[in-house]
Legacy VTK file of the C-alpha trace (Angstrom):
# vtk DataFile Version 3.0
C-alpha trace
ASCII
DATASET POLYDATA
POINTS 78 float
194.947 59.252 212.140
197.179 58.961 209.251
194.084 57.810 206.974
192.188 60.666 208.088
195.009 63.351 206.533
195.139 61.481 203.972
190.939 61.671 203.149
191.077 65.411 204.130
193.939 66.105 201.829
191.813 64.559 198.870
188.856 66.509 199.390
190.684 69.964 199.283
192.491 68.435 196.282
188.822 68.435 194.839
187.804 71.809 195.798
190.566 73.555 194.882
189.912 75.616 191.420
191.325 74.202 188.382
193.996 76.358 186.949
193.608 74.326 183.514
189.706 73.937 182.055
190.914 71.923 179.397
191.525 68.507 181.780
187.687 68.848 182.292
185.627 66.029 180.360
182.077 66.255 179.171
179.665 65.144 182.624
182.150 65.820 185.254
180.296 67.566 188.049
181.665 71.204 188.907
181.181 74.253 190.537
181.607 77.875 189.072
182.582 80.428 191.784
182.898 83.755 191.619
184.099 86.545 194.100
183.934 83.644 196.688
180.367 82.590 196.078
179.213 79.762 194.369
177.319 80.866 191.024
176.413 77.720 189.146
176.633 74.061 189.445
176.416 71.443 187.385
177.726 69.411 184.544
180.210 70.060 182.278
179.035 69.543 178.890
181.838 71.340 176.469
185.381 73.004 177.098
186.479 74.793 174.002
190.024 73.593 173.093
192.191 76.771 174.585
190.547 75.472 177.734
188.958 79.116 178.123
185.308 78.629 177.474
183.110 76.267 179.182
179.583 75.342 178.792
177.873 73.552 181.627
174.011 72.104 181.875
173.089 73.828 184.844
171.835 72.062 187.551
167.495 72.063 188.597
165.129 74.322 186.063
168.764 76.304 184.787
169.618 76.452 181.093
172.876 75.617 180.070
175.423 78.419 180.661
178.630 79.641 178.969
181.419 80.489 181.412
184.786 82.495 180.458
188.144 82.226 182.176
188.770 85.971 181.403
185.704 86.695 183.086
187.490 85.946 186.234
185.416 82.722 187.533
186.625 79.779 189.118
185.776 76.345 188.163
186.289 73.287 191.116
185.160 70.062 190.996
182.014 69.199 193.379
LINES 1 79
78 0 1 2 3 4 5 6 7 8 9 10 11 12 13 14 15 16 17 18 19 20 21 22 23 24 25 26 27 28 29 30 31 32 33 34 35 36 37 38 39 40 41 42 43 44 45 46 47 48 49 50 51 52 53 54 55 56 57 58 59 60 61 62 63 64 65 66 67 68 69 70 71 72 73 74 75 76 77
């Protein structure tokens, strides 16, 4: 059981929303979520340096898409 807790613990470590863009790195896989719904997903492929903008090459037939933290979106890791 104790391995278990531990795997569960991990994944919500994952899905929990990143407070700080800026520790993203160019093709880490995320999710953008917004007003509890999933938006976007895909890979990261530039965070501006404040760590407030964040381009992402959208998953399937998507363009890539620009993402602002004032905007009030989430981003998680998938």
């Amino acid at each position: 059981m104790k391995a278990r807790g531990a795997v569960l613990t991990r994944r919500s470590a994952q899905q929990a929303p990143l407070a700080n863009w800026a520790e993203l790195r160019a093709e880490d896989q995320i999710e953008i979520v917004k007003h509890a719904q999933v938006v976007a997903t895909g890979r990261v492929e530039e965070v501006s340096l404040s760590g407030n903008v964040l381009w992402i090459e959208a998953d399937g037939d998507q363009p890539r898409r620009l993402f602002l933290k004032s905007d009030g979106v989430l981003v998680r890791r998938a």
